[in-house]
N, C-alpha and C positions, 0 to 999 in steps of 0.2 A: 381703947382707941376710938376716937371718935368718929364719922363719916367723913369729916376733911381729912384727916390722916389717911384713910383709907383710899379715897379717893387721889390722893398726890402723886400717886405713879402710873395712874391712869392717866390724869390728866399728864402730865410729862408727855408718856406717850402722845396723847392724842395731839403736843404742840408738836412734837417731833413730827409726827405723820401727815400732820396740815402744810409742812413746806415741800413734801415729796411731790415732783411732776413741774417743780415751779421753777423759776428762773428766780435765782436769790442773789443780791447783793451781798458779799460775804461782811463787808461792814456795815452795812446797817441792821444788821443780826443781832448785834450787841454794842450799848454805848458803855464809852468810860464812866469809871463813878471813882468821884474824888477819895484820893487816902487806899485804894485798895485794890484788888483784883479780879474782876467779875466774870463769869464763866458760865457757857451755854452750851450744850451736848445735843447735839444736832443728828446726829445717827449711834446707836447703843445695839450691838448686835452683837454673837458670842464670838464672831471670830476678827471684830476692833469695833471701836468707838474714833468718833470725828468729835474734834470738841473745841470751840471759839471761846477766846480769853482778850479781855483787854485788861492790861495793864497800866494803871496810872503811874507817872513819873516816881521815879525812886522807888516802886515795888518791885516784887519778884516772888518767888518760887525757890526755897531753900533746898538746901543738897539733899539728893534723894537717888533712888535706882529702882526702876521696872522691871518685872521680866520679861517684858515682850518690848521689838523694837519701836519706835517715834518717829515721825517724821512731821516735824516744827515746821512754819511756813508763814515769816511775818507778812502781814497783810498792810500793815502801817505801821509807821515808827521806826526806832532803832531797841536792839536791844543785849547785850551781852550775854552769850550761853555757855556754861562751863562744862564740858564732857570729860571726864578723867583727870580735873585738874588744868585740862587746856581753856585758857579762854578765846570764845572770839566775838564778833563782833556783825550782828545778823539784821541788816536792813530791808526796808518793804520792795517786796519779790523775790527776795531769795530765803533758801530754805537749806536744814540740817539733819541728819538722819543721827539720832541719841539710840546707841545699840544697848540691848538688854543689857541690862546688869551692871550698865558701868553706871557711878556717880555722876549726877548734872545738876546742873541750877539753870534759873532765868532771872535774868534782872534787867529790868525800865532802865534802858541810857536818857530814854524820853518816851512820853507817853506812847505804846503800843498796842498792835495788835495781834493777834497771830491764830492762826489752824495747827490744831494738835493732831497727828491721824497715827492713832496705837492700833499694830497690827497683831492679833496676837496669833499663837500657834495651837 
């Protein structure tokens, strides 16, 4: 392993720990990047993680399940979430609560953004 390996989750850390005390823009945290879905983990602690995603047009996030519960929060855009099979339909400032264990997705209705905050137990 070389020193930049080594050093990669220190540095993490220490980008995480340069925004605490600050007053942050929740979108200008992370820009869109064409074709994909970008993601930034802004607080990682054992009992949840906070974590910024933007989503370019026509991307998403395939069916999947947690064990701990979610609570989504589009910041911009529109975007379709599927929990259990149900879909809906989640635009900028409002938010969903995706309970452990059941099946979800996400998917770009148009480009977005959103706050992920996994609570775990």
């Amino acid at each position: 392993m070389t020193n930049r390996e080594d050093s990669a989750p220190a540095n993490q850390d220490k980008k995480r720990e340069d925004l605490i005390g600050k007053v942050l823009v929740t979108n200008d945290l992370l820009q869109y990047q064409e074709g994909t879905v970008a993601s930034r983990m802004i607080v990682f602690k054992k009992t949840g993680t906070i974590t910024l995603f933007a989503f370019d047009e026509g991307e998403g996030l395939s069916e999947h399940s947690a064990p701990f519960d979610a609570v989504l929060e589009v910041t911009d855009g529109v975007a379709e979430v599927t929990i259990g099979g149900k879909p809906c339909t989640i635009r900028t400032g409002e938010m969903i609560i995706m309970p452990a264990n059941i099946p979800h997705a996400v998917k770009a209705k148009q480009r977005f953004k959103m706050t992920l905050t996994m609570i775990r137990e």
